[in-house]
N, C-alpha and C positions, 0 to 999 in steps of 0.2 A: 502608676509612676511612669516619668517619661523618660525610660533610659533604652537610650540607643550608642551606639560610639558617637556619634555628631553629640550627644548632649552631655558624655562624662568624659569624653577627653579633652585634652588641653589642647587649647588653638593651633601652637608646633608641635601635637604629638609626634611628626616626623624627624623631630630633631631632637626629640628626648628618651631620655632611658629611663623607660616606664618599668616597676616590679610590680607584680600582683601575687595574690594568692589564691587557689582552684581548691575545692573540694569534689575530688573526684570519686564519685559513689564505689566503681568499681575497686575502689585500690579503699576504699573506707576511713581516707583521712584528707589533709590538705597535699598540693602542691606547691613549690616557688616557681613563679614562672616569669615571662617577661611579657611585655603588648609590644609584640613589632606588626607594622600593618595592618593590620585587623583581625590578625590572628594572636592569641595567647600560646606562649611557648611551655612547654614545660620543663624546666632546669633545675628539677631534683635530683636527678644523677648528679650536679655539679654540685650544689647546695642546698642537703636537706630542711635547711630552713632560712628565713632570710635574716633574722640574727647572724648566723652566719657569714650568710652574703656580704654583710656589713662589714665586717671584718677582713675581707679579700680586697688587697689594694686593687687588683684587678676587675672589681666589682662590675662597673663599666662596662669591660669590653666583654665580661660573662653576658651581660644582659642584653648587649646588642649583638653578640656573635656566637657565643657557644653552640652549639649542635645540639637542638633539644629533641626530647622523646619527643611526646604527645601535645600532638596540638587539637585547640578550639577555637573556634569561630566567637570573638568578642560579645558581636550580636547574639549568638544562640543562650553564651553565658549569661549576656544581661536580661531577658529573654524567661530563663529559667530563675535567677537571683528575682526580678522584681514577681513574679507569679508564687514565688515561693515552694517552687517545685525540688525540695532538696532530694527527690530523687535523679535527679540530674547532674551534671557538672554544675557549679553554679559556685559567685567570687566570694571571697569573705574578707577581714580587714587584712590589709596588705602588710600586716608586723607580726609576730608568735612571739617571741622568748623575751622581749623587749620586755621591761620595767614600764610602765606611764603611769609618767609622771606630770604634774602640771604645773605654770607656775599661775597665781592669780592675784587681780589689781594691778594689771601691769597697763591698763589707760585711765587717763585722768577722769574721764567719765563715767566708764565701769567703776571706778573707784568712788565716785559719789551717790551711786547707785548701793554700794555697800554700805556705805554709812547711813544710805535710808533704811534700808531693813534693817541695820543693828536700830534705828533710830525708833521704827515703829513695830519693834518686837515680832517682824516678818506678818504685821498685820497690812495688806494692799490697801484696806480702805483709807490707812492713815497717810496713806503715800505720797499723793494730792498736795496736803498741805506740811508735811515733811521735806518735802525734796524743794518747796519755793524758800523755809527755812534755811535750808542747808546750802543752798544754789547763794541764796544772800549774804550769806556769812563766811563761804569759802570758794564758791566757785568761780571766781576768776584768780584765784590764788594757788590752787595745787598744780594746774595744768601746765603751767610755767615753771616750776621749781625741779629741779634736778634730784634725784633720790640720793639720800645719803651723803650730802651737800653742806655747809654750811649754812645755807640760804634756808636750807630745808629744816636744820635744826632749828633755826631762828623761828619758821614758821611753827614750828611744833609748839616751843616755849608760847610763843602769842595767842596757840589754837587751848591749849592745856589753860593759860591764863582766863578764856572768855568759856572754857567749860563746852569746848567743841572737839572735843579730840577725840579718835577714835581708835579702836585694834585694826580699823582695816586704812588708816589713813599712815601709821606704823608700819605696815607692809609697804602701801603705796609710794610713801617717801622716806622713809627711813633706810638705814644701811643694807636691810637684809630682805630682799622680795621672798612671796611668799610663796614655796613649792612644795606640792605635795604629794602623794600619793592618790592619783586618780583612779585605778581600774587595778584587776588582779591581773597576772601575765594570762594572755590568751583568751580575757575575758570583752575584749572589745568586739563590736560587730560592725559590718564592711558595709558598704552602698546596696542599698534595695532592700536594706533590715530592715523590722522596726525598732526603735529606738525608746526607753520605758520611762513615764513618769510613773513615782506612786501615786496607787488610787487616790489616796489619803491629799495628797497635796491638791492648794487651790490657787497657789501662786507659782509659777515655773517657768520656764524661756529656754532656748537653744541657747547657747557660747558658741557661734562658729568663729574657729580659729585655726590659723598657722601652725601645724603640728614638726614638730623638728626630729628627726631620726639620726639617732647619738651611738656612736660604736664604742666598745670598751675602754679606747682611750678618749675617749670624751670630743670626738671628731665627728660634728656635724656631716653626715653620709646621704641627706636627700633631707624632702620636704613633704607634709600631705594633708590634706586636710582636715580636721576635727569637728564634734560635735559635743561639747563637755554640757551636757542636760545638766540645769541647776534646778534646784526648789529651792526659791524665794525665800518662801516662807519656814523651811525645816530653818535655814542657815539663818535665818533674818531673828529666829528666837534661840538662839546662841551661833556663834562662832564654834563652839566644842561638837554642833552638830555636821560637821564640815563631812564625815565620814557619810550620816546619815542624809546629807542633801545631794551626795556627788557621785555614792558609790552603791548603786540599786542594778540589778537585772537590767541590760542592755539600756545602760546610763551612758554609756562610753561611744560612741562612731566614728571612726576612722576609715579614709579611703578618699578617690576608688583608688588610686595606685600608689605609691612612694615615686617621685618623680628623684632621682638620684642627682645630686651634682655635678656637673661638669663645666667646660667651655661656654658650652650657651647659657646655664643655669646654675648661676654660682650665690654664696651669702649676700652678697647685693640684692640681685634679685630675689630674693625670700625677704631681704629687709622692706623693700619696695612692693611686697606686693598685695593689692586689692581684693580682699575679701566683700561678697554679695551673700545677699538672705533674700530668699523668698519662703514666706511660710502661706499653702494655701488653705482654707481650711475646708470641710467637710457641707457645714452652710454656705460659701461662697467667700467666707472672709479671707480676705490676701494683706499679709506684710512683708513690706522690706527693707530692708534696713544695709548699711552698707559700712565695712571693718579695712580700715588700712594699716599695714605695721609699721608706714610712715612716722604716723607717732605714738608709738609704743615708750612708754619712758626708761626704758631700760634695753641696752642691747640687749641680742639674741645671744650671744659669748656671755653676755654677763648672768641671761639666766642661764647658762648650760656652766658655765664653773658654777653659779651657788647650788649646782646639785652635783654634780660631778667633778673629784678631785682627789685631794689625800684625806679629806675629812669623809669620802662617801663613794665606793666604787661599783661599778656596775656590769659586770662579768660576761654579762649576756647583752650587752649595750641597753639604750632605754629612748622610751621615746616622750619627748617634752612639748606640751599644751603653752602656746605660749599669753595666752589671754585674748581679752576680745573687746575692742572699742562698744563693742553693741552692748546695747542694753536696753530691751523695749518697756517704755511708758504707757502708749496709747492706749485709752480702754478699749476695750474686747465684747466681757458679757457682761459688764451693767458701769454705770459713772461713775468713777471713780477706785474702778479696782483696778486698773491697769490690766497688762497683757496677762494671760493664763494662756497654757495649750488645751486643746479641745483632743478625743480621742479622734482618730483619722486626717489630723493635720499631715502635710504634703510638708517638708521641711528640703530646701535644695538649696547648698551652700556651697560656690563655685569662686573659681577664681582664673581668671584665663591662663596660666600657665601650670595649672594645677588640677585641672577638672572638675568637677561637680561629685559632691556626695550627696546622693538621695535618701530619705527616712521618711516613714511613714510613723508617726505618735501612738503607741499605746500604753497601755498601763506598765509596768516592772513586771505586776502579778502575770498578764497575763501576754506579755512578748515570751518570744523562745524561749525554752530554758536553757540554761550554759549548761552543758553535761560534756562538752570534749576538752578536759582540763591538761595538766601536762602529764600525769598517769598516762591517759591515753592517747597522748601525741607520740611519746617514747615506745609503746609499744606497738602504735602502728608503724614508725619507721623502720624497728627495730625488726618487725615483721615483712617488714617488704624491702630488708637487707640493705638501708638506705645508713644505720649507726655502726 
C-alpha cells in the first residue's frame, strides 16, 4: 500500500484540524491525538477519548494547540500501520465510543442497484438483464423526485400499480430514509487495515462514503471517510439479511483522520464534496468509480435528525455513513457477473479535503480479530490514570 503523508492527507492539511487515533504498544491501548505538521500529537492527557473531544466546544483549538505528551512522526506511523507491524506505534480508526450508524439508498443509483438484487434474489448472473428492466421502467423517474414529497407519493401509487415497487425504492423516496446500525462501538478498523469480506460471498463492493461525526446533541463535529463493505448477494436474498451483509469482522473502515469543522471546512463543504475509488487488484485489475454528495437526495441534517433526536439519543455521540452514488456493474471474473472483490484487492478511497483511506480486501474469517472491545478500552485507561 501506498501510504505516505503526501498520499493520506488532505491537500490543506495546513489548514485543517486533523484528529487521529495511535495505538501505542508501550502504554497497551489507543491514544487521541492530533496531525499538526507531520507530526501526530498525543492529547490524551486533555481527552481520553475522541467521543469526548466531541463534546468540548473547544475541540478546535485542543487539536491545534493544546501542549501534547508524546509525539510521532506521521511517516514512521504509516510506515508501521501499512506493514502491519502492531508491535509498533501504528493509526487505527479515528472514532472509539461512537455508535455507527448508517444511512442507506440515499442516491438515485445506488438505489436501482437495490432493486436489482431484491430483483434477482442477489443472483449477479441475473443482473445483466434485470437492471436494463428496471433502468426502463423507472430509471429516469426516481432520480428527480424528492423523498417524501407529494410527487414521490404519486410515484409510488404508479410504481405499486405496474407491479414495480420495492422495500428499497420506500427508503429511497419515501418519508423515512433508511438508517442503521452498522458496526459495534470500537469495531471499525483505520487506514492500512484490511477490510473482510465473507469467504462465502461471491458478490460484494466497497461503499465509499462521506462519514459524519455527530456529538450527543446531535451537532455535526467533523467529517471522514468510510468504507461500508456490502455482500450483494447476502442482502440481494432478503432485506432481513441487512445485519448479515453489513456487519462481518473488519466490515466497517473508517479514516485516516476526522477532519473537524471549522472556518475553512464547514457543512457546505461536506455537502460539496467529491468522493474517488480506485480498486487495484492482485491480477492487475483496476477500477474506479467516482461519489459526489452533490446529489445525495436527502440532506445531511435530514439524515442526522432521522437518527438522532427525542425519539433516539446517543450519549456517546455516533458516527453516520451517509451512502454512496457508487455502485459497480462492470464484469470482473467472467460475463456477466459483474464486479466481485478478489482477496488482495488495493481499495483507496479519497477525497481532497478529507485524505485517502487505504484497505487491502481479505476474507471476515481471516482479517484481525477485534479482541480490544470496551472492557478493555476502560481498563486500560483506567490503568494508565487517564478515567
Amino acid at each position: 500500500m501506498d501510504l505516505t503523508p503526501e498520499t493520506v492527507l488532505p491537500v490543506d492539511a495546513y489548514r485543517a484540524a486533523l484528529v487521529a487515533r495511535v495505538h501505542e504498544p508501550e502504554w497497551g491501548g489507543p491514544c487521541v491525538a492530533a496531525v499538526r505538521d507531520g507530526l501526530v500529537v498525543d492529547l490524551t492527557d486533555h481527552v481520553p477519548t475522541v467521543a469526548e473531544l466531541m463534546e468540548r466546544e473547544d475541540a478546535e483549538d485542543v487539536v491545534r494547540r493544546a501542549p501534547g505528551g508524546r509525539t510521532w512522526r506521521l511517516a514512521e506511523l504509516l510506515d508501521a500501520t501499512a506493514a502491519g507491524r502492531r508491535d509498533l506505534p501504528h493509526l487505527l480508526a479515528p472514532i472509539d465510543l461512537q455508535v455507527i450508524k448508517a444511512a442507506g439508498v440515499t442516491f438515485a443509483r445506488s438505489l436501482l442497484e437495490r432493486v436489482i438484487e431484491e430483483r434477482t434474489g442477489g443472483d449477479p448472473a441475473q443482473a445483466t438483464r434485470v437492471r436494463e428492466a428496471v433502468v426502463r421502467a423507472v430509471g429516469g423517474t426516481v432520480d428527480r423526485i424528492r423523498p417524501g414529497s407529494a410527487e414521490a407519493e404519486k410515484a409510488k401509487e404508479l410504481l405499486i400499480a405496474e407491479g414495480l415497487w420495492s422495500q428499497y425504492l420506500e427508503v429511497g423516496i419515501g418519508p423515512d430514509p433508511e438508517v442503521f446500525t452498522k458496526a459495534p462501538v470500537l469495531s471499525a478498523v483505520g487506514t492500512g487495515a484490511d477490510v473482510g469480506v465473507l469467504a462465502s460471498s461471491g458478490w460484494n463492493n466497497p461503499e465509499p462514503e462521506a462519514v459524519l461525526v455527530v456529538d450527543s446533541r446531535g451537532r455535526v463535529r467533523g467529517a471522514t471517510l468510510g468504507n461500508d463493505v456490502n455482500l450483494r448477494d447476502v442482502e440481494g436474498r432478503s432485506a432481513l439479511l441487512l445485519p448479515r451483509a453489513k456487519d462481518n469482522n473488519a466490515s466497517c473502515a473508517v479514516g485516516p483522520f476526522v477532519r473537524l469543522l471549522d472556518g475553512e471546512f464547514d457543512l457546505d463543504a461536506v455537502r460539496g464534496l467529491d468522493i474517488e475509488l480506485l480498486v487495484r487488484g492482485p491480477e492487475g485489475y483496476e477500477l474506479r468509480g467516482r461519489s459526489t454528495m452533490r446529489e445525495i437526495s436527502r440532506d445531511v441534517l435530514e439524515l442526522v435528525a432521522a437518527t438522532h433526536g427525542a425519539h433516539h439519543q446517543h450519549p456517546d455521540g455516533f458516527v453516520l455513513f451517509t451512502g454512496t452514488l457508487f455502485a459497480p456493474t462492470e464484469d470482473r471474473h467472467a460475463p456477466g457477473a459483474g464486479f466481485t472483490h478478489a482477496r488482495g484487492d488495493i481499495v483507496r478511497i479519497s477525497s481532497p479535503r478529507l485524505g485517502a483511506l487505504v484497505n487491502t480486501v481479505a476474507t471476515s474469517e481471516d482479517a484481525t480479530p477485534w479482541t480490544f472491545g470496551l472492557r478493555a478500552l476502560m481498563r486500560n485507561l483506567a490503568a494508565r490514570g487517564l478515567l
